[in-house]
N, C-alpha and C positions, 0 to 999 in steps of 0.2 A: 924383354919377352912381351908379345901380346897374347891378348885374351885368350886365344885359346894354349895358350903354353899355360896358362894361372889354372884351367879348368880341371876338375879333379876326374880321374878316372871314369871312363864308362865302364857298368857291368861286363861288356867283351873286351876291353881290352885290360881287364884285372883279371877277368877268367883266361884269355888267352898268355898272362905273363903267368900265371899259377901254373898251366898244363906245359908251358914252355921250360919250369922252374922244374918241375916235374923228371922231366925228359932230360933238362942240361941242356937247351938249345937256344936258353935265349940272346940277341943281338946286343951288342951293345948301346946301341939308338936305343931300344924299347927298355934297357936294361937302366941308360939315364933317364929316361921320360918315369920310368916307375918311380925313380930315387928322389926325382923332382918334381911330380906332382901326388904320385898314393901318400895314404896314410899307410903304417904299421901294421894298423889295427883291422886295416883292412885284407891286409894279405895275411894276417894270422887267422883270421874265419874264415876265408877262404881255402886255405890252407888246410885247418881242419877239416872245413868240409870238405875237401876233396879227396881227406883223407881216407874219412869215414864210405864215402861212397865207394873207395879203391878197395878198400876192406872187405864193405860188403856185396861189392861185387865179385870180388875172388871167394868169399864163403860160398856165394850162392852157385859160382861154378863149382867150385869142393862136392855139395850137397849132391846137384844134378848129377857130376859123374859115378860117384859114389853110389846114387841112387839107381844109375842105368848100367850101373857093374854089377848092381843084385849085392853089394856089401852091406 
C-alpha cells in the first residue's frame, strides 16, 4: 500500500460511506477502503449524528404539516 492507502478518512468520504450505509448502496471498493482505513469510532458519531438530524428533520416536517392542517 502507498501513502495514500495508510491516509485516514476525509470528512466527505466518511460522510458519503454514512449516507451510502444509510440508503444500502454502498460498493464494495468504498465498502473495503472504509474497513481498511476508518476508525469505528468514527462511523459511530457520525452515525449518530445523522441520526439525530434524520429525526429532526422528519419531527420538523410532522410539526409544519400538522401546523398548515389547522391540527
Amino acid at each position: 500500500m502507498d501513502d495514500q492507502d495508510q491516509r485516514p478518512l476525509s470528512f466527505r468520504e466518511l460522510l458519503g460511506s454514512v449516507l451510502a450505509a444509510a440508503l444500502g448502496v454502498q460498493s464494495s471498493k468504498n465498502r473495503t477502503r472504509d474497513f481498511s482505513r476508518g476508525k469505528p469510532s468514527q462511523f459511530i458519531m457520525m452515525g449518530i449524528l445523522f441520526t439525530m438530524l434524520f429525526g429532526l428533520c422528519l419531527f420538523a416536517i410532522v410539526l409544519l404539516v400538522t401546523h398548515l392542517a389547522g391540527i
